[in-house]
N, C-alpha and C positions, 0 to 999 in steps of 0.2 A: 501578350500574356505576362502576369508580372511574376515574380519568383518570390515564393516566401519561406526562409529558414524558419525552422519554429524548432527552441529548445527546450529541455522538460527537467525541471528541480523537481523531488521531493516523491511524494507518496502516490500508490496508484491511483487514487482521486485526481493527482494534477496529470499522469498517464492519459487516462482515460478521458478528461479533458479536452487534453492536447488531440485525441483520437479526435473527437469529434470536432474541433476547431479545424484541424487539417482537413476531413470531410466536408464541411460546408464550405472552406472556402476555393475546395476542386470544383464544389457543385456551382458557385460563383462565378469561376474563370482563371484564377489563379493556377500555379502551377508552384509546387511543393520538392525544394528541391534541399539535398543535403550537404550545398557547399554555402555557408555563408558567406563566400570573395563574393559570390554571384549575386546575392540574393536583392530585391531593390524592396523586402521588407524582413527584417527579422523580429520575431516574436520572442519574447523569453518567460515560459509558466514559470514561476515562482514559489519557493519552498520559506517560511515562514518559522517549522518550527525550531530551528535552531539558528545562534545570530551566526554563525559560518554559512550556513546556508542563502541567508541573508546576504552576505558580504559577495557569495560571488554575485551578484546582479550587481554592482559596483561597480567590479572590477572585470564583469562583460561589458558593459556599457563605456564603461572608459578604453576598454581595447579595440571596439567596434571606432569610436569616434576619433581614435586616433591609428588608426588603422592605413592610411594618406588614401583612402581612396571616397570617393563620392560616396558621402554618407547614405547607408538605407534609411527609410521609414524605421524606427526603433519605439517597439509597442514592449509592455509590461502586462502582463496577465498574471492571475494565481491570488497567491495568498499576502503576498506585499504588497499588491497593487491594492487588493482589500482592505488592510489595513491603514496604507500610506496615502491611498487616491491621489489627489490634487498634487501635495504634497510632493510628489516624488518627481512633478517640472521642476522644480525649484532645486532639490537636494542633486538632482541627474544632471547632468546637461547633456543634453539630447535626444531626452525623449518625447515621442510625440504623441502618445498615446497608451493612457492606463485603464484596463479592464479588469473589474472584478470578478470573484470567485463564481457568482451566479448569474454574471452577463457574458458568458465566455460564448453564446450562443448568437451574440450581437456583434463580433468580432469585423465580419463582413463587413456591413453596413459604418462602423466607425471607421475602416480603413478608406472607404468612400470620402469621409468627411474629410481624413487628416490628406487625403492627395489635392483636396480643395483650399489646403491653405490651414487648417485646424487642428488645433490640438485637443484632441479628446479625453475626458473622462467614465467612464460609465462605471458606476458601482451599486446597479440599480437591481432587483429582484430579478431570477429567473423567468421567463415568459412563459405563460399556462401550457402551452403547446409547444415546449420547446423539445427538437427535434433530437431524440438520444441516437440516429442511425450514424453505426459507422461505418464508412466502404473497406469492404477488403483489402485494399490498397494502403489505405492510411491503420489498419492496426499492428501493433508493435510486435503480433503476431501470426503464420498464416493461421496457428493451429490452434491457440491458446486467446480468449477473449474474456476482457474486464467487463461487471454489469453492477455498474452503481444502483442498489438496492434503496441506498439510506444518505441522507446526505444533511452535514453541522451533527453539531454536539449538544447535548443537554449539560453536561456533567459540570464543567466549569472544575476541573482540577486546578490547583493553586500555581502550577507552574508552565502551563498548556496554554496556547496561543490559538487554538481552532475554534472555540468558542466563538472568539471574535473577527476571526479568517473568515470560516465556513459559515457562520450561523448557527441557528438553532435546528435542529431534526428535524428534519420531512422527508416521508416515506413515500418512496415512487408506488402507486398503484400497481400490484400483486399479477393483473391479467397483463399488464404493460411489461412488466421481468419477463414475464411466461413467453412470451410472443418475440419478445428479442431472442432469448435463448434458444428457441426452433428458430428463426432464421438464421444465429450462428450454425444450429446443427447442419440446416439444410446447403451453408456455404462450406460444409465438412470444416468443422470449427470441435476439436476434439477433448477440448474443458474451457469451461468458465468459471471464470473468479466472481463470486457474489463480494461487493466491496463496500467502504462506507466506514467513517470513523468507530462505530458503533454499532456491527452487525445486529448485536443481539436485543436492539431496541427497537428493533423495526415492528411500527405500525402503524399498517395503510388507512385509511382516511374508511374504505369500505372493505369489506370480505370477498368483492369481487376477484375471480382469480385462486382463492382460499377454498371454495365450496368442497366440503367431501372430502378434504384432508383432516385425518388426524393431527391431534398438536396440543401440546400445552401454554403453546405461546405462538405469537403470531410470523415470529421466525421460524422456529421448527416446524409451523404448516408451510410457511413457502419453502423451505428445504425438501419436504417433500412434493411438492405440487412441481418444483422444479426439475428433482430426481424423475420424477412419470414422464418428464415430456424423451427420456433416453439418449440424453445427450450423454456421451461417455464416462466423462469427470466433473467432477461440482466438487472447488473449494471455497471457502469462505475466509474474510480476512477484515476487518480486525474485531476480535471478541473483545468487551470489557467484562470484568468477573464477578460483578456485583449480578449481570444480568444472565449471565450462562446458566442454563438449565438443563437440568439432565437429562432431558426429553431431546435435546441438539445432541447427545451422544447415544439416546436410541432411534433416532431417524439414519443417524452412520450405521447403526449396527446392522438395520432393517435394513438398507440400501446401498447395493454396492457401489454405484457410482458417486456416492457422498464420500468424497479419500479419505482419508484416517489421518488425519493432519488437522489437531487446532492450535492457534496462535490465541494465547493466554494473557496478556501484560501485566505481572503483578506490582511494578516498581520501584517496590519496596520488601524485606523479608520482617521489617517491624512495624509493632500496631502503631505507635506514635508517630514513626514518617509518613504515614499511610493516613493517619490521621490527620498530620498535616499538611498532607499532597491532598486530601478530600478524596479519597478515592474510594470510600465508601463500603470498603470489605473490610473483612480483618483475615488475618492468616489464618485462622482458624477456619472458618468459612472457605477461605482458596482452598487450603487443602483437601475439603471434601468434595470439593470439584474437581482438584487433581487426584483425588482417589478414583472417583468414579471412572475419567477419563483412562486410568493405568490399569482398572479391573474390567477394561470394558472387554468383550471377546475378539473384538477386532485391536490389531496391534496398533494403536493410534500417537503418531508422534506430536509431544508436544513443545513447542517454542513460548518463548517470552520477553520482555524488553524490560528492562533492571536499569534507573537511572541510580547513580554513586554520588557521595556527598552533597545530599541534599542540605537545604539549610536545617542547621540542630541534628545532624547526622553523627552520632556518637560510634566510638570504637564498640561497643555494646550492639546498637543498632547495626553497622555493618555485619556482624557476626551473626545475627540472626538471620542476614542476608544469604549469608554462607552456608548456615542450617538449612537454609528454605531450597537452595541450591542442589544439597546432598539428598534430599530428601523428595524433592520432584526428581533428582534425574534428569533435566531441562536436556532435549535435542539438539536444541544448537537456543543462542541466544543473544539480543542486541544490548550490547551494553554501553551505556551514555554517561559521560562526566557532566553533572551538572553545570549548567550555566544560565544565570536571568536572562527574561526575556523577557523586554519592557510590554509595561498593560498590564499584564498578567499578578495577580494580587502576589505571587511568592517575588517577585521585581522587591517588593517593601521590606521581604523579609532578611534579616541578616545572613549575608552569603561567609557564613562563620567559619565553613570548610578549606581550607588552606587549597592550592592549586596543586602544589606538593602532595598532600595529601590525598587529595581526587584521583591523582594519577598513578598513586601504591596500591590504593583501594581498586581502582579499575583493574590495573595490573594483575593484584591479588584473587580477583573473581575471574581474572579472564584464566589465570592458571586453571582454577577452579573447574570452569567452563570448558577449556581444552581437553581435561581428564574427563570429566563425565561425555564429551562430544566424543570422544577417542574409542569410549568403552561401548555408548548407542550405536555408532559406526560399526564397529567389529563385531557388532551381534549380527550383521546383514550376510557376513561371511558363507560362500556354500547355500543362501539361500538365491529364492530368486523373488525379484521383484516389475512389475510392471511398470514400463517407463514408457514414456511419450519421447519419440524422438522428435527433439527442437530444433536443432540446427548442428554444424559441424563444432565440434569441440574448438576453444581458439589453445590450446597444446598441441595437440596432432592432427595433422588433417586428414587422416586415415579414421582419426575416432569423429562420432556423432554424442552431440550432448542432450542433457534432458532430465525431467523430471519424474520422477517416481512418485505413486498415490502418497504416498505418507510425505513428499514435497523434498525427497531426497535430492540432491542433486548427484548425475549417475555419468559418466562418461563410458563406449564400450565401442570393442570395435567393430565397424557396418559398412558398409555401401550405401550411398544416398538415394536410394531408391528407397530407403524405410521412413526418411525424411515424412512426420506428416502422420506415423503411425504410431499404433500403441505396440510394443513386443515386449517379450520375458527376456528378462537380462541377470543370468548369473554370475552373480556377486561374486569375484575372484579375490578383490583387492578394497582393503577400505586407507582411503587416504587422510590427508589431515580434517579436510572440510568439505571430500567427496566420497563417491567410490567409484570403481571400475570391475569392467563383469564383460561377458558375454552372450550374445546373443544364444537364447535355446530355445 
């Protein structure tokens, strides 16, 4: 039985990937282990959007290969290997096999070939009947399970590499979601993440699956068709804001197992970077989406991802950014220094923003962001919230960690027998980028 490390870059798309690559190849005969000295294949999914991200598959591959012990089988899967195919025997030395984004399901079968003497490629379409099961064993979860809904990108933003990673959008069949989600139920699987570069674009091929749901759109009917099957928690991750409709913040309201947590990305607080990132809103428009969201009856938190000195990124333009900042009130938020990334049409554009510069700006919104996280935090105080406990906290081993519907992150003190459950946990303490409470 041969041993395969398999390690995981980037977004829950390459997660839930890696889930299902490690499940076929148990179903195979392989055996999944987590020490690479061991392992006689290691696998590395691949994160594409950022070139750091990039860089470590480099500088895994060169420590793997100079590691003085008998080389493993060393395979590339993800979003580089998408991009880079063939390519990436020449630039690596020592790899013997690249899989793309939508042949990660053929993984098997190529690792056959390469112990034959072969170096494989495959960066060929997904197979019509490819197998999304994944065992118990292999999810990154017991409690907690990802369900790619939507998969590639239409949008082609000027600085985003997924376009050409992922592909273009295809929407898994609506009765296909349905039927996963009761088998996670029935494995006592206590929320699911509905996933996908682009939740709010999803549209299936047929209305199978959709029958007898209300909805304005064909995401907010499967939010609900998914809410009915009574699995405990349903989040959703990642909204674009051109596509968000306000009928996705009345199936929350309708539904209590839909949490109160959307993730937003606006990137920009100006109409011109916004316009030149192609991202197809204007501020104007976000905001009436973050109005709705902040008037909704249920307390809904909301996040966002803000990239800093874009190119033509003016002292004016950052400041809008700051407005846009005070005026959602953002939950918490990812903030990114710009950087090219070849292919990608903004690669062409002049990267005019100084590095110096990038990192005041960053700096100065992350202050920003501290304040406003500080003040969302401390409103939790004396209340209580419903938390999934995940696993044991890694501060204390007296405390159990986990998340809260609105996607709080909640540490509290328990016994590991609640491991697995959902309990009321009162807010005692809000810390920088948590909080801590009590079980009641």
């Amino acid at each position: 039985m041969k041993k395969v490390f398999l390690e995981t870059f980037g977004c829950q798309m390459n997660v839930s990937d890696s889930e299902r690559v490690a499940s076929t190849l148990v179903s195979r005969g392989y055996q999944i282990t987590d020490s690479q000295a061991d392992a006689d294949v290691v696998l590395i999914n691949t994160c594409s959007v950022r070139e750091k991200a990039e860089q470590k598959l480099y500088s895994e591959v060169g420590r793997i290969r100079h590691s003085g012990r008998m080389k493993p089988v060393v395979g590339v899967l993800g979003c580089v290997a998408q991009l880079e195919g063939e390519t990436l025997f020449d630039k690596i030395e020592g790899v013997d096999l690249v899989i793309g984004t939508r042949a990660v399901g053929r993984v098997a079968d190529a690792l056959e070939s390469v112990f034959k003497g072969e170096q494989v490629a495959d960066l060929g379409e997904r197979e019509r009947d490819y197998n999304w099961y994944v065992s118990e064993e292999q999810r990154h979860s017991p409690y907690v399970a990802f369900v790619p809904i939507i998969e590639g990108c239409n949008k082609f933003c000027t600085y985003c590499i997924v376009p050409f990673s992922r592909g273009r959008e295809v929407s898994l069949p609506a009765d296909e979601i349905v039927r996963q989600v009761l088998e996670f139920r029935d494995q006592g699987v206590k929320e699911i993440h509905l996933i996908g570069q682009n939740v709010n674009s999803y549209r299936p091929v047929t209305e199978v699956g959709l029958e007898g749901f209300a909805g304005k759109t064909p995401f907010s009917r499967l939010l609900r068709a998914v809410s009915a099957t009574g699995i405990e928690r349903i989040k959703f991750n990642t909204s674009f804001p051109r596509d968000f409709h306000d009928d996705i913040v009345d199936a929350i309201e309708e539904n209590e197992n839909l949490c109160n947590w959307v993730h937003l990305p606006v990137q920009s607080g100006s109409d011109l970077i916004l316009k030149a990132m192609k991202r197809l809103h204007s501020i104007d428009r976000y905001k009436r989406k973050v109005d709705r969201i902040r008037n909704s009856k249920r307390d809904i938190a909301l996040t966002t991802d803000i990239i800093v000195g874009f190119p033509g990124e003016t002292r004016k333009d950052f400041d809008q950014t700051v407005e846009l900042f005070e005026y959602c009130k953002y939950d918490s938020a990812y903030i990114f220094k710009y950087s090219p990334r070849f292919g990608t049409p903004s690669y062409k554009m002049a990267d005019d923003v100084s590095h110096e510069e990038k990192s005041a700006r960053f700096a100065e919104l992350e202050k920003v962001q501290r304040r406003l996280q500080a003040e969302s935090l401390s409103r939790y105080n004396g209340k209580t919230l419903s938390v999934l406990a995940e696993k044991r906290s890694a501060k204390s081993y007296l405390d159990l960690f986990g998340h809260s519907t609105c996607h709080r992150v909640v540490n509290f003190s328990c016994g590991t027998e609640f491991l697995g459950k959902i309990v009321n946990v009162r807010i005692t303490q809000a810390k920088s980028n948590s909080l801590y409470g009590e079980v009641v």
